[in-house]
C-alpha positions in Angstrom: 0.0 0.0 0.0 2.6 2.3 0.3 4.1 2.2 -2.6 0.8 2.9 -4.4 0.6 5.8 -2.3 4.0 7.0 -3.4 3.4 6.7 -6.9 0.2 9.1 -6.4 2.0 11.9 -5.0 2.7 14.7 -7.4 6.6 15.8 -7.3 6.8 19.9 -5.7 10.0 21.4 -6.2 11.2 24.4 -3.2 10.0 27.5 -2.9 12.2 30.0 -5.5 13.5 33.0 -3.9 14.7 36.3 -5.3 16.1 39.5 -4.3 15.5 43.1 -4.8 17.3 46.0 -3.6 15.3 48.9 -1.7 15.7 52.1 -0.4 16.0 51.7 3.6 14.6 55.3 5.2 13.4 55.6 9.0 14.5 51.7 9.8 11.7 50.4 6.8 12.2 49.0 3.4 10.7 50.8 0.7 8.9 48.5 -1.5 6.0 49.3 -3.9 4.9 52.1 -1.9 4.9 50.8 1.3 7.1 51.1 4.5 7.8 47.6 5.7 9.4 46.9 8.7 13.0 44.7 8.9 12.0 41.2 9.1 8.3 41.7 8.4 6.9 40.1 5.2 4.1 41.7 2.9 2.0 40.3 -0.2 2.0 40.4 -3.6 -1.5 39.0 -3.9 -1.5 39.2 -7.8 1.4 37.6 -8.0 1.5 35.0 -5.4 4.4 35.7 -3.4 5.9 36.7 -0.1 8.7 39.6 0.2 10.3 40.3 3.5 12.7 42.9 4.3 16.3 42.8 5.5 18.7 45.7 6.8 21.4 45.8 3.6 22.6 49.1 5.3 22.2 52.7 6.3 20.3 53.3 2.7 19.5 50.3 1.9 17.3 47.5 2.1 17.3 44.0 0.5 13.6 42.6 -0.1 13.4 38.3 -0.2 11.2 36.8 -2.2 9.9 33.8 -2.1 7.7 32.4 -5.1 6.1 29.0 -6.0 8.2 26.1 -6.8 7.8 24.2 -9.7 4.9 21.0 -9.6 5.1 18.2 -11.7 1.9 15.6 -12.1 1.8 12.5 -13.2 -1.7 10.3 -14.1 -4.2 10.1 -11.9 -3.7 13.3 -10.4 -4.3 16.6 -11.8 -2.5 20.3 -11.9 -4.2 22.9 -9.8 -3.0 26.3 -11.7 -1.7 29.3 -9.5 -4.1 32.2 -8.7 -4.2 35.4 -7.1 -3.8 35.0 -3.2 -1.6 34.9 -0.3 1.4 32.8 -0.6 1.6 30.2 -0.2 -1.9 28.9 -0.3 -2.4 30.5 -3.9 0.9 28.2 -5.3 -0.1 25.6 -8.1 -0.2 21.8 -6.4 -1.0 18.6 -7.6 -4.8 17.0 -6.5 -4.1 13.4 -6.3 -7.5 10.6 -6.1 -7.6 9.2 -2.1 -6.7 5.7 -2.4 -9.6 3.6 -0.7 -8.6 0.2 1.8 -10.9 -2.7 0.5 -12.0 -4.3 3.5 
């Protein structure tokens, strides 16, 4: 039984993660128009991802963010696209069938 299980389970690669420099004023980052705080994370809703902001230096901030990974399916399960949301709940994923126990 578990191997059936294995083979069902569709193959998610890590988060990817990029970097953007921004200008650091009154201890914030600032990043598409708004101030965020070092260490606190905001949303790009539209396009699912996460950016948080680190201290680079005096003038400078460096924004991390972290995107959807990469999903692969394989028959019987089926790709769930990416939409619009908070990351990482909006990320594509794989919907696999629930095996059922005969007896």
């Amino acid at each position: 039984i578990i191997t059936a299980v294995t083979l069902f389970l569709p193959d998610v690669s890590q988060q990817a993660i990029q970097y953007e420099y921004a200008p650091f004023k009154n201890g914030m980052c600032q990043f598409n128009g708004d101030s965020v705080n070092v260490h606190q994370s905001v949303n790009d809703i539209k396009n699912c991802m996460r950016w948080t902001c680190n201290r680079k230096n005096s003038t400078h901030g460096l924004m991390r963010g972290a995107s959807c990974g990469v999903v692969r399916i394989a028959p019987p399960c089926k790709y769930i696209p990416m939409r619009p949301g908070v990351f990482p709940d909006c990320c594509p994923k794989g919907e696999c069938p629930k095996n059922r126990v005969n007896g």
